[in-house]
C-alpha positions in Angstrom: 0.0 0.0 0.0 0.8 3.8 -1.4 0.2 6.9 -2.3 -0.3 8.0 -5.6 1.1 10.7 -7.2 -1.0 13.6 -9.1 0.9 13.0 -12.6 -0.8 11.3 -15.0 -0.6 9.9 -18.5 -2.2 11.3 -22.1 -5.0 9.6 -23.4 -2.7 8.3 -25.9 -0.6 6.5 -24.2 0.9 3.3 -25.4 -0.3 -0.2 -24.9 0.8 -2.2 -21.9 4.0 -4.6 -22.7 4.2 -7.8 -21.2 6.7 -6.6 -18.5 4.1 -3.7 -17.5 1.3 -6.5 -17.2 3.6 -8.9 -15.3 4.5 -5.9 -13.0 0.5 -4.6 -12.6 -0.6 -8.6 -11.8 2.3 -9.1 -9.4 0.9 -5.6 -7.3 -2.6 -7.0 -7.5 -2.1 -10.2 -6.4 0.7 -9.3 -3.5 -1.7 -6.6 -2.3 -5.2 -8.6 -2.8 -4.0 -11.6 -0.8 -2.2 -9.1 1.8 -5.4 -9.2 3.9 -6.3 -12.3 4.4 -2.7 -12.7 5.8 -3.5 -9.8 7.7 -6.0 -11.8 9.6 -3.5 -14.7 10.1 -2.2 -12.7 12.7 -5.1 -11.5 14.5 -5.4 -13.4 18.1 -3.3 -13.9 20.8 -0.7 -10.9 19.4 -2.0 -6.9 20.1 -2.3 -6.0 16.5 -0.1 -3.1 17.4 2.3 -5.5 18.5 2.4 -7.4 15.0 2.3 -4.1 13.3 5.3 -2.9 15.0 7.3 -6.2 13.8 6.4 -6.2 10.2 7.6 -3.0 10.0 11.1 -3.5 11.4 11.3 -6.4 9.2 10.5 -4.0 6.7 12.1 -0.6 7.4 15.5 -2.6 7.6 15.2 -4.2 3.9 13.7 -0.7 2.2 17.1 0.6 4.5 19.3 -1.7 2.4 17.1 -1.1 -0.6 17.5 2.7 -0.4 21.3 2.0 0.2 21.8 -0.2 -2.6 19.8 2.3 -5.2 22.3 4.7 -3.4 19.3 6.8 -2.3 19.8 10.0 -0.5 19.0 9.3 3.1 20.3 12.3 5.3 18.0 14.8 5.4 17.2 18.3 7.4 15.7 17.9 10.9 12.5 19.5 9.5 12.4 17.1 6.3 12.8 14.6 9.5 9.8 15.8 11.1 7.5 14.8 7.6 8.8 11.6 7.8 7.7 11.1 11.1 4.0 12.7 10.1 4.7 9.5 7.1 5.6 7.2 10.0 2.7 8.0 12.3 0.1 8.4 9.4 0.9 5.8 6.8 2.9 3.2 8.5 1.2 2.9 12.3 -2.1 4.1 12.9 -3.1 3.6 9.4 -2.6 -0.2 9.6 -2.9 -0.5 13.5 -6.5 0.5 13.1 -7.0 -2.2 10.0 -5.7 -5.0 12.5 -8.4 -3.8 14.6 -11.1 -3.5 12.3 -10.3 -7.0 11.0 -10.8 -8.6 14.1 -14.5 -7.9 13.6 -15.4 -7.7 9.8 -14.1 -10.3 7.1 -10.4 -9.3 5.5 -11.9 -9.3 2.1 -14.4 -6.0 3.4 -11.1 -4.8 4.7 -9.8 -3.8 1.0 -12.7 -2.4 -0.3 -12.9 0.6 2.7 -9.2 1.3 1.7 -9.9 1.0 -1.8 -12.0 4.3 -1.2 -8.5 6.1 -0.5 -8.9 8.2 -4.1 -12.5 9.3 -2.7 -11.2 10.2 0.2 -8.1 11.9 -1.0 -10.8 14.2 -3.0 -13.3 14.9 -0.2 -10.6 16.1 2.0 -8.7 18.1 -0.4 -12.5 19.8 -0.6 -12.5 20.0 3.4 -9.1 21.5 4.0 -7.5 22.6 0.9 -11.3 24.0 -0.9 -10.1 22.3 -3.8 -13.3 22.0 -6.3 -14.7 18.7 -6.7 -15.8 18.1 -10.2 -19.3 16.5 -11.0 -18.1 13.2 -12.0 -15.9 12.6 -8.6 -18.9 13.6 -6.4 -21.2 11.2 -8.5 -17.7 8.5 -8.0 -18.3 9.2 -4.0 -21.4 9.0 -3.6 -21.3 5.6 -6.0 -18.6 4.6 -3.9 -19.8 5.4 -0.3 -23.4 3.8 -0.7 -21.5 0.7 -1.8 -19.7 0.6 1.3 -23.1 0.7 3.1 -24.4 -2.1 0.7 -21.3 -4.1 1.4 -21.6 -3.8 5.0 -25.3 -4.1 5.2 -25.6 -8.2 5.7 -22.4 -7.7 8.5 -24.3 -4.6 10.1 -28.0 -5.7 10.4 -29.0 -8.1 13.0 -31.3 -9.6 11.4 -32.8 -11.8 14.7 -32.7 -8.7 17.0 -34.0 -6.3 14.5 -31.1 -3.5 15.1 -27.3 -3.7 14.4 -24.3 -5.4 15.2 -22.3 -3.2 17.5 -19.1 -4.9 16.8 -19.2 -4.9 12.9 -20.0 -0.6 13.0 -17.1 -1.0 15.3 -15.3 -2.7 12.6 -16.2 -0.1 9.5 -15.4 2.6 11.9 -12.1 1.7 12.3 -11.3 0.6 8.6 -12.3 4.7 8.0 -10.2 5.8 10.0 -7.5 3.6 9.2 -8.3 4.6 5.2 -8.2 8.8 6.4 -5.1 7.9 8.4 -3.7 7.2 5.1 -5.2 9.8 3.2 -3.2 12.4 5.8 -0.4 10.8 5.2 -0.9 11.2 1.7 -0.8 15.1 1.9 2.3 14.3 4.0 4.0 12.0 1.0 2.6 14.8 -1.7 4.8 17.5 0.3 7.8 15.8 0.3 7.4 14.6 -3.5 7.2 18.8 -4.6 10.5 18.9 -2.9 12.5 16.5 -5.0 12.8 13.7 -2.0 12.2 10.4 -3.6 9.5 7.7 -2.1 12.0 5.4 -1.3 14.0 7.6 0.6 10.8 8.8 2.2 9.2 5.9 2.9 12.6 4.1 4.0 12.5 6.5 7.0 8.6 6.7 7.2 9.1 2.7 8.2 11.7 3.7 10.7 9.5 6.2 12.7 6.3 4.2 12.2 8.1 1.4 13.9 9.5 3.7 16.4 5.8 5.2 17.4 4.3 1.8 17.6 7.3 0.3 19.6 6.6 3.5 22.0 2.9 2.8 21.8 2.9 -1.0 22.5 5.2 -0.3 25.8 2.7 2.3 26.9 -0.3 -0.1 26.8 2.0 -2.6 28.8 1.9 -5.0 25.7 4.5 -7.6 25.5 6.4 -8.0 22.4 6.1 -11.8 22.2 5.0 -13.2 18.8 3.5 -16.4 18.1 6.1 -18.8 16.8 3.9 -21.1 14.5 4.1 -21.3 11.1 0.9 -20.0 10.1 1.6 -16.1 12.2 5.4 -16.6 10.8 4.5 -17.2 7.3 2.5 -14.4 7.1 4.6 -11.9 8.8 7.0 -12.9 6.2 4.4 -12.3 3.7 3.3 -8.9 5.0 7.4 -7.5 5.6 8.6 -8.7 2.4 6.5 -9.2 0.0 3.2 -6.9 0.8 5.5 -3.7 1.9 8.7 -4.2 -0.3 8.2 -6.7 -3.0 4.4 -5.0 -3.7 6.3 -1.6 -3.5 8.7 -2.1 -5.5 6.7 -3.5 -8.5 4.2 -0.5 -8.0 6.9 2.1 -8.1 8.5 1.0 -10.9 4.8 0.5 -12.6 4.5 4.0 -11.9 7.7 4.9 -14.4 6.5 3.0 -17.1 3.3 3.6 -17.5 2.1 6.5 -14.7 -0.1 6.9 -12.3 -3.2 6.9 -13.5 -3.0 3.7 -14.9 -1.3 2.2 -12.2 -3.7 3.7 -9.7 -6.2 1.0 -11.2 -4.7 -1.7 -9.1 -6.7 0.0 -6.3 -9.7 -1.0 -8.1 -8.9 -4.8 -8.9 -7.2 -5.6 -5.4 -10.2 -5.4 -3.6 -11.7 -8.2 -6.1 -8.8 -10.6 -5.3 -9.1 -9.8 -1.7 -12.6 -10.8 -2.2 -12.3 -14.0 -4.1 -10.0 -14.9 -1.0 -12.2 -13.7 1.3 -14.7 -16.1 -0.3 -13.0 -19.3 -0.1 -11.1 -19.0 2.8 -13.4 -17.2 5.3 -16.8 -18.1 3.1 -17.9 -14.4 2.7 -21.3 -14.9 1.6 -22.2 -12.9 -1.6 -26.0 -11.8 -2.4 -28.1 -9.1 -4.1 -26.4 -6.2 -1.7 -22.6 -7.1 -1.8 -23.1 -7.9 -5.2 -24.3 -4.2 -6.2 -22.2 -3.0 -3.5 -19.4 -4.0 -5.3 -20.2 -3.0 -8.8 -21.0 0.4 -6.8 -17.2 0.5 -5.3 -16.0 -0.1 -8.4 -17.3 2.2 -10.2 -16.8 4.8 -8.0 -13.1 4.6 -7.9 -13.1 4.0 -12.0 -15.3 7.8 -12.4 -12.5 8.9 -9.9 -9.6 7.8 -11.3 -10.6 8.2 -14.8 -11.1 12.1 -14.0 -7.4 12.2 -12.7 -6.4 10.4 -16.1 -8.4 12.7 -18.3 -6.3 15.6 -16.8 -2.8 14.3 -17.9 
């Protein structure tokens, strides 16, 4: 998971070459299948706890990355202070509050609130920037927003008791606030981009500090900072370290050279379908007449969205 930069390709631009398409399905599939692994290590671990891990796993292998790209990695102190705003937005209380949320709500309903991150990146550039939204984006948020609600409607309702589950509005809230969280840390990523510092180099150090701040905030709640040694919590720790925050990142960034970012911003759209088809097998996510349109909703939504950003290039 990233943010995406505000350049974006001509409406003629070329086809997609093989490598581009290998690139695209290898960020689809890495991110799609990164929640269900996600809720492999919800249990007896504070999610904060397994947060803080993956990203020192993490933060040390974009470190060597950086360092082997021969990044630029000394900055200012105030440069230092965005990449904390990176570390605390983006890469601690973004995710901390998906662990949450996914203790209550399937993983595959997990991607599709993120996947709003574009219509959220628009409502609050309208909020705090008064940045105009065009017609089609507001008709993409509302499209996208009520198919949140249609989504979440059969985890939501209790239907025996006639009112709502507490614990699954307990879950949505905290996938929103996880998704702003990111969006924040979005404005934070944009800032640093207008002044030249690359997103490795940024988001090198933005693993560093989000470590650091969950390390602080795990030792404030008393947590211990035993894992679970069992292959199923190892496997995907691996999973989420290497190949979810450095492997994914890697293919998206250079997806982002070749072909830009409004193309590459599509992978937003099609993760949450893989994330659903897993969430369907492997946690039997029932599917009927309101996920079904909630989907199509979501989709199209982010597809109005994005395709406004592409027709601006």
């Amino acid at each position: 998971m990233t943010s995406l930069a505000t350049g974006a390709p001509t409406r003629d631009a070329p086809s997609l070459t093989p490598a581009d398409l290998g690139l695209y399905g290898l960020t689809v599939l890495a991110w799609g299948f990164s929640w269900y692994a996600l809720k492999l290590q919800l249990g007896t671990v504070p999610p904060e706890v397994s947060v803080f891990w993956r990203f020192v796993v993490a933060a040390a292998i974009m470190m060597g990355w950086a360092l082997a790209r021969g990044a630029r990695l000394r900055f200012p102190v105030m440069t230092h202070l965005r990449f904390a705003g990176l570390g605390l937005f983006i890469f601690s209380t973004n995710f901390t509050l998906f662990y949450y949320g996914g203790q209550y709500v399937p993983s595959g309903l997990l991607s599709v609130v993120f996947s709003l991150t574009s219509i959220f990146n628009m409502v609050l550039g309208f909020v705090i920037f008064r940045q105009r939204i065009s017609r089609r984006v507001l008709i993409g948020g509302v499209l996208g927003f009520a198919g949140i609600a249609l989504l979440f409607w059969p985890q939501i309702s209790d239907q025996a008791g006639g009112g709502f589950d507490g614990q699954a509005l307990l879950g949505l809230a905290l996938c929103i606030g996880g998704t702003l969280s990111f969006c924040f840390g979005n404005m934070v990523s944009a800032a640093n981009q207008r002044d030249g510092i690359s997103i490795v180099s940024a988001s090198a150090w933005g693993m560093v500090y989000g470590a650091i701040f969950l390390g602080l905030f795990a030792s404030a709640r008393g947590a211990s900072f035993a894992i679970e040694w069992t292959p199923t919590y190892l496997g995907a720790m691996v999973y989420l370290s290497v190949f979810a925050s450095v492997v994914a990142f890697a293919c998206y960034l250079t997806l982002l050279g070749r072909i830009g970012s409004a193309r590459a911003g599509y992978s937003t759209v099609m993760f949450p379908v893989v994330a659903l088809l897993v969430s369907t097998v492997l946690e039997n996510f029932h599917w009927g007449a309101a996920a079904l349109t909630g989907l199509a909703c979501v989709l199209a939504g982010n597809l109005l969205v994005l395709r406004t950003g592409k027709t601006r290039g």
